[in-house]
Each structure stands twice: as structure tokens, then as C-alpha cells.
C-alpha positions in Angstrom: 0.0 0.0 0.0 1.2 3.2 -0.8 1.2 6.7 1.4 -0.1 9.6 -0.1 0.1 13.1 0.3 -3.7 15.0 0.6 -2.9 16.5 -2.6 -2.2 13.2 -4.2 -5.0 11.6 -2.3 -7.4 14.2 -4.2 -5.4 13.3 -7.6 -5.9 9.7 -7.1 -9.7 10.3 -6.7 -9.6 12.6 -9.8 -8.7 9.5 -12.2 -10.9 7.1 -10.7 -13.7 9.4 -11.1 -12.8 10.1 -14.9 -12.1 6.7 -15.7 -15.7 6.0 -14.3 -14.2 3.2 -11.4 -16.4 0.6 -10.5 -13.9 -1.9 -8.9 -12.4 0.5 -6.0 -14.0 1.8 -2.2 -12.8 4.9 -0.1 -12.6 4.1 3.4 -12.7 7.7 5.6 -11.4 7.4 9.2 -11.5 10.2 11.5 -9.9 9.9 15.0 -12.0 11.3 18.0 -11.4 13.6 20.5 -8.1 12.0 21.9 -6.1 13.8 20.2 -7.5 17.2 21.9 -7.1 15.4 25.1 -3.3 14.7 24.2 -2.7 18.3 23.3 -4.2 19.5 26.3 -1.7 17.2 28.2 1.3 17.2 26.4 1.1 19.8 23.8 1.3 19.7 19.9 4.3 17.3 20.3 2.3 15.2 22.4 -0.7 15.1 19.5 1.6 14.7 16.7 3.4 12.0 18.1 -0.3 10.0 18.6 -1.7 10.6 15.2 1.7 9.4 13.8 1.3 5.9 16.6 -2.3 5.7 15.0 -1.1 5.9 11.7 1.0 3.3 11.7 -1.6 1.0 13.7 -3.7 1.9 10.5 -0.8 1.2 8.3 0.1 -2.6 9.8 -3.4 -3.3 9.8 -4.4 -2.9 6.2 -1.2 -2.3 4.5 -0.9 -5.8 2.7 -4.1 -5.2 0.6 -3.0 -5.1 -2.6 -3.5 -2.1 -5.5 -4.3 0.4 -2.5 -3.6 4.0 -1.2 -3.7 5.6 2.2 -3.5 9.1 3.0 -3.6 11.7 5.5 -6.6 14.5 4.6 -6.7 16.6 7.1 -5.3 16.6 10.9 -7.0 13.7 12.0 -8.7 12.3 8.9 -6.9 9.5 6.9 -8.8 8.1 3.1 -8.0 4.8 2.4 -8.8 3.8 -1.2 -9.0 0.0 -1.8 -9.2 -1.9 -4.6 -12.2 -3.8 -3.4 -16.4 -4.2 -3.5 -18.1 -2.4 -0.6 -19.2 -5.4 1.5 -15.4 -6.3 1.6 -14.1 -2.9 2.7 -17.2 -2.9 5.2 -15.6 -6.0 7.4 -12.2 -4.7 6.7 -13.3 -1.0 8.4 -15.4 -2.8 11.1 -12.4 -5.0 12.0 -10.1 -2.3 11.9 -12.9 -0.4 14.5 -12.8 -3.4 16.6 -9.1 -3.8 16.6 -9.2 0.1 18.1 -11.4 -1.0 20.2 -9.1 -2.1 22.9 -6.2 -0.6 21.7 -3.8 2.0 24.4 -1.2 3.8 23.0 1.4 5.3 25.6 2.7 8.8 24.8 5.3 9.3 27.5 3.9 8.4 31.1 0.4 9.0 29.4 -2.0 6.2 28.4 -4.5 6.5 25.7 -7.2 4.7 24.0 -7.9 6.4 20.6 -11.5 5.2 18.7 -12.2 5.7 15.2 -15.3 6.7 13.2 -15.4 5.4 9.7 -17.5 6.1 6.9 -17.2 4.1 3.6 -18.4 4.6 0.4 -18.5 2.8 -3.4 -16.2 5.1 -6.1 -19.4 4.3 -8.3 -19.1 6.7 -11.7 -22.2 8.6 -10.7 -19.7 10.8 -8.3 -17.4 12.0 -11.3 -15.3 14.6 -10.0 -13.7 14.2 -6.4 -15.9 17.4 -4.9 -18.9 14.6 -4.9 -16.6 12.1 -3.4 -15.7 13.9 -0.7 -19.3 15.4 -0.3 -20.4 11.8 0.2 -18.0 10.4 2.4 -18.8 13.5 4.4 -22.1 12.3 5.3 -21.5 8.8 5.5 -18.7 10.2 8.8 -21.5 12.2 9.5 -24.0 9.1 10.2 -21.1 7.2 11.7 -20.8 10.2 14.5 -24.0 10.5 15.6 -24.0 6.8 16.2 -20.9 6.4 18.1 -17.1 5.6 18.9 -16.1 3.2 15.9 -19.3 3.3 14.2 -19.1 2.2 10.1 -21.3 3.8 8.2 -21.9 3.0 4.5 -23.9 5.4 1.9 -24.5 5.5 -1.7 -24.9 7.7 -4.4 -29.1 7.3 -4.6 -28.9 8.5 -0.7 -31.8 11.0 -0.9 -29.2 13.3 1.1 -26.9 14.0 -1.7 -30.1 15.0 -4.6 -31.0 17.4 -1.5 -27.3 18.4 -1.3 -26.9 19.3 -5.0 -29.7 21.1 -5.5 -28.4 23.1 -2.1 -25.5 23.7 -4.0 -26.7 25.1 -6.8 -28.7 27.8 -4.7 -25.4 28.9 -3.0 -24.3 31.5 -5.7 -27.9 33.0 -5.5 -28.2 32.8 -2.0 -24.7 35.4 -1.6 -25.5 37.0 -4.6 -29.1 37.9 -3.1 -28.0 39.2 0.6 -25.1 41.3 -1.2 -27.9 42.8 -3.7 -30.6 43.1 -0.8 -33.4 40.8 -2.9 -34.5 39.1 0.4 -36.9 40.9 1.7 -38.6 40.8 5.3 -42.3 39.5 6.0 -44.1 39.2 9.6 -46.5 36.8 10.8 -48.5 38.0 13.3 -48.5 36.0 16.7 -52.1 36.6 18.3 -53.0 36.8 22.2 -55.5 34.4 23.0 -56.6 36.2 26.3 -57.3 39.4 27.6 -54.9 39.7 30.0 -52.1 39.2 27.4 -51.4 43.3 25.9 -48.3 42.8 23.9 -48.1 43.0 20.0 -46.2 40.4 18.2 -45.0 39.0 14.7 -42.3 36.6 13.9 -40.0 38.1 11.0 -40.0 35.5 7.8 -37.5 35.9 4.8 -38.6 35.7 1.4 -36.3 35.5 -1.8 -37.2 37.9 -4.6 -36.0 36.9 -7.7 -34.4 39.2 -10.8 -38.5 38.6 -12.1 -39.7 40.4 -9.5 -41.6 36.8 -8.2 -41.1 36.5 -4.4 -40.2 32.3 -3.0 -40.5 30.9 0.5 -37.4 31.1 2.9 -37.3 27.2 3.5 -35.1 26.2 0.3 -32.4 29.4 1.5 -32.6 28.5 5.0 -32.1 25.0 4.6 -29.3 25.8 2.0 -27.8 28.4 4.3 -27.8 25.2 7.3 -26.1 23.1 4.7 -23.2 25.5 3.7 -22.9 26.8 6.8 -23.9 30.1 5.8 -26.9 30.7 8.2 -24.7 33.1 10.1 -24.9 35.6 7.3 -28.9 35.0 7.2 -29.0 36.1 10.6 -26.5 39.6 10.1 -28.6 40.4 7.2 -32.1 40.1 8.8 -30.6 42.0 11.6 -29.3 44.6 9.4 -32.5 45.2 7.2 -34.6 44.9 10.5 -32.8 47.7 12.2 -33.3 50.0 8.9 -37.0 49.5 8.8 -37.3 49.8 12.8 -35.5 53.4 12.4 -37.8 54.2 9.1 -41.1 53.7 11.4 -43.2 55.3 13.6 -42.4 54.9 17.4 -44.6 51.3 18.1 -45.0 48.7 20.8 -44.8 45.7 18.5 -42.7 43.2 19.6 -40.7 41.4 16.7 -39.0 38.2 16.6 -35.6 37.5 14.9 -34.9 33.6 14.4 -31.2 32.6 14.9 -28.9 29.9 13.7 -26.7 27.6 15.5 -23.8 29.0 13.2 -24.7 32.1 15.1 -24.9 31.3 18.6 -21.1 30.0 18.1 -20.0 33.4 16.7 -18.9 35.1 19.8 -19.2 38.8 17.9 -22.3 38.7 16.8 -23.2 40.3 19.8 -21.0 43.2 19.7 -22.7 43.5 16.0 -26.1 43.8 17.7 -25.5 46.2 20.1 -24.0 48.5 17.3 -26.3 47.9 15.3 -29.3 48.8 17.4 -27.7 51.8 18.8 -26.7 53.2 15.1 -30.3 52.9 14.3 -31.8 53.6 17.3 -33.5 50.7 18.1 -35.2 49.5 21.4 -33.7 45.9 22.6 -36.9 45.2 24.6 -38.6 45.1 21.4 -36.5 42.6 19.9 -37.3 38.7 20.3 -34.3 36.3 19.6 -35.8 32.8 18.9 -33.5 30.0 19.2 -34.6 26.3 18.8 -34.2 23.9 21.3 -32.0 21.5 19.1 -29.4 24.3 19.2 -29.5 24.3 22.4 -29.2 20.9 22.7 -26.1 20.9 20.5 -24.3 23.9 21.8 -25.2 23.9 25.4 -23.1 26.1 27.1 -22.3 28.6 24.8 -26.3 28.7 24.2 -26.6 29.5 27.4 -24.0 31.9 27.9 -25.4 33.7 24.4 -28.8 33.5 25.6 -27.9 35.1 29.1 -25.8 38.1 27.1 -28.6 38.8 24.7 -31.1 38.8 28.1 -28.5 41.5 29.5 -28.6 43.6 26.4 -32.9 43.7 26.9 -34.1 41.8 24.2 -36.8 38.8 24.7 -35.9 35.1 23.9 -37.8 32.7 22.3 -37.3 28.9 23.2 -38.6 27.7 19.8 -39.5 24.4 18.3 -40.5 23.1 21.9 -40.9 18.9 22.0 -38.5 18.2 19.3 -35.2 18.4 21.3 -34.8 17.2 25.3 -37.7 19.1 26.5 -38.5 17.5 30.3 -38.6 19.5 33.2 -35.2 19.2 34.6 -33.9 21.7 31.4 -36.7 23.9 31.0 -36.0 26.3 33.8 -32.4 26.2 32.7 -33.5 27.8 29.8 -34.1 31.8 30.4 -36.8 32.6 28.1 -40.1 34.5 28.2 -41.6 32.3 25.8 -41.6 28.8 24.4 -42.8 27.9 21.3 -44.3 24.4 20.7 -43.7 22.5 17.4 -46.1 22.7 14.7 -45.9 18.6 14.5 -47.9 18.7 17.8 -50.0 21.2 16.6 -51.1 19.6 13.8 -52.1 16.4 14.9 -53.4 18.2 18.3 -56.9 17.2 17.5 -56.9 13.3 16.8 -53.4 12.5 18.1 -53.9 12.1 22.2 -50.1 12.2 22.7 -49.6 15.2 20.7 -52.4 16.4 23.0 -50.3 15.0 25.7 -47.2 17.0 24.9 -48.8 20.4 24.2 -50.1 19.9 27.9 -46.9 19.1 28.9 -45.5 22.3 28.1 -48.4 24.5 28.7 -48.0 23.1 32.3 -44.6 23.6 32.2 -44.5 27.0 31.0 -46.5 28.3 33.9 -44.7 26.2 36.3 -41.9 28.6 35.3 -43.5 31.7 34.9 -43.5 31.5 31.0 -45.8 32.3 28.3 -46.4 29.4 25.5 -46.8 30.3 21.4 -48.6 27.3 19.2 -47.4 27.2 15.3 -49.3 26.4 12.3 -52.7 27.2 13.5 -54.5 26.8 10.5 -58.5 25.8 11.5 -60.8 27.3 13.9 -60.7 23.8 15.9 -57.5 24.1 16.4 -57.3 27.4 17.9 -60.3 26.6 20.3 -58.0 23.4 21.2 -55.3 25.3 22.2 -57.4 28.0 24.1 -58.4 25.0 26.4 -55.2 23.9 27.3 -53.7 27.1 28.2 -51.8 28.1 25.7 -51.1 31.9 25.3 -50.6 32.9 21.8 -51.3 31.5 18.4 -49.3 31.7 14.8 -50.6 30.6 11.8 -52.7 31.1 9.1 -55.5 31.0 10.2 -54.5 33.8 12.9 -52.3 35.7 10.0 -50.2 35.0 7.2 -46.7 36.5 6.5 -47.3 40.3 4.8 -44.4 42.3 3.2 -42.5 44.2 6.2 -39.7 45.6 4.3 -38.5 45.8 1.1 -34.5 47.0 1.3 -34.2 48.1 -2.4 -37.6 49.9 -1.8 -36.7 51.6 1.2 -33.7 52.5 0.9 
């Protein structure tokens, strides 16, 4: 088996691709955190030295098979391309997690026992270029992650994930080219009080693409785009930007808006220090801002969530718990979470009136919510039975279309 430099890793891919290979498999193995834990023990030296030890394990293992390439792609990602049918390269990746399995590797006076994620994929002519390849094996890691320390995870070119993924990435040139030319534009969607002794005006801002026709599309392909390419972060500093503008163009109000925001975002410390600029240069009120954040976020980002939520609580702005029932939701996290409301998934709503556990869960949080102090917000209210639903089980406010549907809010080419 040869060793291959990334570059010639990529060039290797290139021709199998072009030649439209049937016969060969990449193998992707990515080490887990050990190698942080090394680095925080023993410094770079320390890592190195155990990536080069794992190597070589890798190297012993598998170097004998014949026509084959191994090669380091980034600092702990090795590609392995074999000259063999998937089902083989499957038993040769799950016996090369179980030999890891056991495995300690001594770096000095330290011990270690390093696991390995692998995801494997067929070099199946459908990828041609190594972009695709790479895209793929991507998502097979992906898969093998969420599952676990050496997990193998195998996926295919018909994976419904990768027809999503290129039609993603063919909206990423419009998607940049649109928030540098200012064609998304801003909508609200009113969120209605559903008693008397709720005051407070509210809409949820909604982005809408309008293209060089002049025809305005949903924000769902962008947004789910944006998530993909790990561009939501922009999103967010855009709808920010043009909400500021049109808060500064208006009349003084009490409405309360709602801004959604991206995990990308709650990892980017200075979006912060954006927002407070921001609303001081165009004089806007922070108490009348909402920040929504889903739970899964939360989930995913815990204590940097928390700390972003607690900041953005200190600057006077509202939060929004959103998506309620789709992440951990039990009552040992909600009061963790400090929000003045929490919005329940519009699955539940949905089947609210024939489904007894989605019943069962919008209870749960109703409850919840005023166990905590805590108003609740149902989505996708859409039929008079469903609102009166809601009403009985105490929930405070309703979005939908039946309540409202998203009207223009701001037009930046129009206002400028």
C-alpha cells in the first residue's frame, strides 16, 4: 500500500472518477477527540506523536491489501482507497474499529485509547469529480458520529441526502449574490394573544427571496441551503441589518418582533457586539426585539447557548425557546432555559386534534411554561378547531394562518 500526500489523495480520486471506477471503495477514518485530550496534556508534540502511533496502527493493519492507497486529509482524517467491493471494505473497516477498540497507545507516562469513526463509500461513476466524493463520504462520517465511537457507516450515491445536497448547491451562488444585492426581503407573521390579559403586539419576521422577475419564494429552500453550507450566520447579520433599517424608518410602536437565529450564530462570539452597534446606530429598542432559538441548538451547543442566551437577556431583548418537543424538552432543562416564551412545534399542533399524545405533549408544556413563569406560542394554526383546542389547554398565543399570514414588512431596495 502506498502513502499519499492529501494532494495526491485528491489526484488519485480525480482519475478514478474520470475513468468511471467501479472496482475500488474509499474508506474515511476520522480519530476522535483523543487527540484534543493529548494536546491538552502534552502539547502539539504530544498530538503529533499519537496521530503518527495511529497511523502506523492503520498502516500494519491494512497495508498488505494489494493495489491500495492511504493518505492523510486533514489533521486527523486518513482516506483509504482499496481496490475492493463495498461489502469487503465494510468487514475490513469494522475490523479495523474493533481492533481500536481495545487498543492503548502510551505517549510518555500518558496512556491512551484512541476510537475511530469510519464512513465508507462505493467510487461508483455517478460521483465523477472528487468534490462529490468527498461530499459523500462527508455524510456517510457524518452518520457514523451521531451513532458512536467506531461506528461504520456505509452510503451511496441514490442517498436521498446528496439529490438534496446538490440542489443546495446550486442555490449557494444566488443565495450570496441575493444578501449582497438586498433581494431578500422581510415579511411578519402576526403571533395573536389568546386572552385578555395578554397586551403585547407580536410578529415573527420570515425571509422571502425575490428573484431578478420580480416573483417572491418561500425562505425554506435558502434556509435550509444556508444550514447546509454553513452560511446561516450571514442570514442572521442580514435580517438583523434590514430589521434595524426598517425599525429606524417607522413610527415609534409597541410591537414586539421576533428575529430567528442559527446555531452558526450562537457560536460566533461577535455577533453580539454587532447587535448592540447595530441597534444603537439605528436607534432601536432591545426590549422590542425577540431572539428565537430552537431547542435543538441548544441541545447541540449547550453552554455557549446558554452563555449567548444570558448576554442577549442582558442587552434587553426577549428570547424565544422555539421548536418546543422536538429536542430534550423534560422538566429538569426547562428552567435552565431563560426565556419569556416557548414555542411548541407545529408537528404537535397539527395532529393536536386526533393524536392524544400530541395532546399530551402540548399539555406538557403549557403546564410547564406556567410552572416557570413563562408564556407558550402554538405554530401552524390553520383551522378554527384548532385554535379553540389550544385556548383549552392554556396556551397563550397563536401563529398561523388561520390567525395571519406573512405580509411584506420591508423591502431594502424599496426603502432604501
Amino acid at each position: 500500500m502506498d502513502l499519499l500526500t492529501r494532494p495526491l489523495v485528491i489526484e488519485t480520486l480525480k482519475k478514478l472518477s474520470e475513468n468511471n471506477d467501479i472496482c475500488h471503495t474509499l474508506i474515511y477514518i476520522e480519530i476522535n477527540n483523543t487527540l484534543q485530550i493529548t494536546s491538552l496534556l502534552q502539547g502539539m508534540a504530544g498530538e503529533e506523536e499519537l496521530i503518527s502511533a495511529i497511523q502506523t496502527l492503520i498502516f500494519n493493519k491494512i497495508g498488505h491489501l494489494p493495489d491500495s492507497y492511504m493518505g492523510k486529509l486533514s489533521w486527523n482524517r486518513f482516506a483509504i482507497i482499496v481496490n475492493l467491493p463495498v461489502k469487503t471494505s465494510v468487514a475490513i473497516a469494522e475490523d479495523l474499529a474493533a481492533f481500536f477498540e481495545e487498543k492503548c497507545i502510551h505517549i510518555g507516562p500518558h496512556p491512551y485509547y484512541p476510537k475511530i469513526i469510519t464512513g465508507v463509500i462505493p467510487l461508483s461513476p455517478e460521483y465523477r469529480v472528487p468534490e462529490k466524493i468527498l461530499t459523500a463520504v462527508d455524510e456517510a462520517l457524518y452518520q457514523a458520529r451521531r451513532t458512536g465511537n467506531n461506528a461504520v457507516k456505509v452510503i451511496d450515491h441514490n442517498a436521498p441526502i446528496f439529490h438534496s445536497y446538490y440542489d443546495s448547491l446550486k442555490r449557494v451562488p444566488v443565495l450570496k449574490d441575493g444578501l449582497i444585492n438586498n433581494a431578500f426581503l422581510l415579511y411578519a407573521q402576526p403571533i395573536v394573544p389568546l386572552n385578555k390579559n395578554l397586551s403585547e403586539r407580536k410578529a415573527e419576521i420570515l425571509v422571502r427571496y425575490k428573484d431578478p422577475e420580480g416573483e417572491v419564494n418561500s425562505d425554506y429552500q435558502f434556509v435550509k441551503t444556508a444550514n447546509l453550507f454553513r452560511v446561516g450566520r450571514d442570514i442572521d447579520l442580514y435580517v438583523v441589518q434590514q430589521f434595524c433599517r426598517f425599525m429606524q424608518q417607522q413610527k415609534p410602536t409597541d410591537m414586539i418582533y421576533s428575529l430567528n437565529i442559527s446555531g452558526f450564530t450562537v457560536r460566533f462570539p461577535p455577533f453580539l457586539d454587532i447587535v448592540k452597534h447595530t441597534f444603537k446606530k439605528y436607534g432601536v429598542n432591545p426590549e422590542q426585539v425577540c431572539f428565537e432559538i430552537t431547542e435543538t441548538v441548544i441541545d447541540r451547543d449547550y453552554p455557549q447557548a446558554i452563555q449567548f442566551m444570558h448576554s442577549l437577556k442582558q442587552l434587553g431583548c426577549q428570547l424565544a425557546l422555539d421548536d418546543i418537543g422536538m429536542g430534550s424538552s423534560n422538566l429538569a432543562n426547562l428552567p435552565k432555559f431563560n426565556v419569556d416564551f416557548m414555542k411548541i412545534d407545529g408537528a404537535f399542533i397539527n395532529n393536536v386534534l386526533t393524536d392524544p399524545y400530541c395532546e399530551l405533549v402540548v399539555n406538557f408544556i403549557t403546564s410547564a411554561a406556567k410552572l416557570f413563569n413563562k408564556k407558550t406560542i402554538a405554530e401552524y394554526i390553520e383551522t378554527p378547531q384548532q385554535l379553540e383546542k389550544i385556548k383549552q389547554l392554556g396556551v397563550d398565543y397563536a401563529q398561523g394562518f388561520l390567525t395571519g399570514r406573512p405580509e411584506l414588512l420591508f423591502d431594502p431596495l424599496q426603502n432604501g
